[in-house]
LOMAR-14214 format. One line per 8 residues: their letters; for each residue x, y, z of C-alpha. Coordinates in steps of 0.5 Angstrom, whole numbers, plus 500, padded with zeros to 3 digits. Layout:
BEGIN
a	X/Y/Z  ...
END
This chain:
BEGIN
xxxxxxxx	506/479/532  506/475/525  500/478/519  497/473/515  498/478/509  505/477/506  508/479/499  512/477/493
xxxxxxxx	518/480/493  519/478/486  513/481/482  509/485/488  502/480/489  500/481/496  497/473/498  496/469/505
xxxxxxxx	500/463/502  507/461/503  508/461/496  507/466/490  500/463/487  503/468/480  510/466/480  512/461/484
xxxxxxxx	517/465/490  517/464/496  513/471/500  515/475/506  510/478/511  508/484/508  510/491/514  506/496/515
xxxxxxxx	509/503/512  513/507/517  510/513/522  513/518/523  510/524/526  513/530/522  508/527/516  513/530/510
xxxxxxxx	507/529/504  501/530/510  500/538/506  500/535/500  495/529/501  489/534/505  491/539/498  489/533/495
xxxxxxxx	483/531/499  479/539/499  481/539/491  477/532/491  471/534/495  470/540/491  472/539/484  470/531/484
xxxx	475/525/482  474/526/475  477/533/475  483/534/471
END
């Protein structure tokens, strides 16, 4: 299965073309992040999330 999204492995700008619009390099398809059902950060993101809910995004 091929996406049309694809990335500059020189300078990270996501783009559908072939060629980076920024620098000029030719782009790669851009891969979706791994799965892995052991999910090592999972605890930190919902800890992230209740903190958001309650406190609000602004909070420091």
């Amino acid at each position: 299965m091929h996406t049309l999204i694809r990335k500059c492995p020189k300078c990270g700008t996501y783009t559908l073309k072939l060629t980076c619009p920024n620098c000029g390099e030719k782009t790669l398809e851009a891969l979706p992040p791994r799965f892995s059902p052991e999910d090592r950060f999972g605890k930190y993101r919902r800890m992230l999330k209740k903190e958001v809910k309650a406190y609000g995004a602004n909070y420091s």
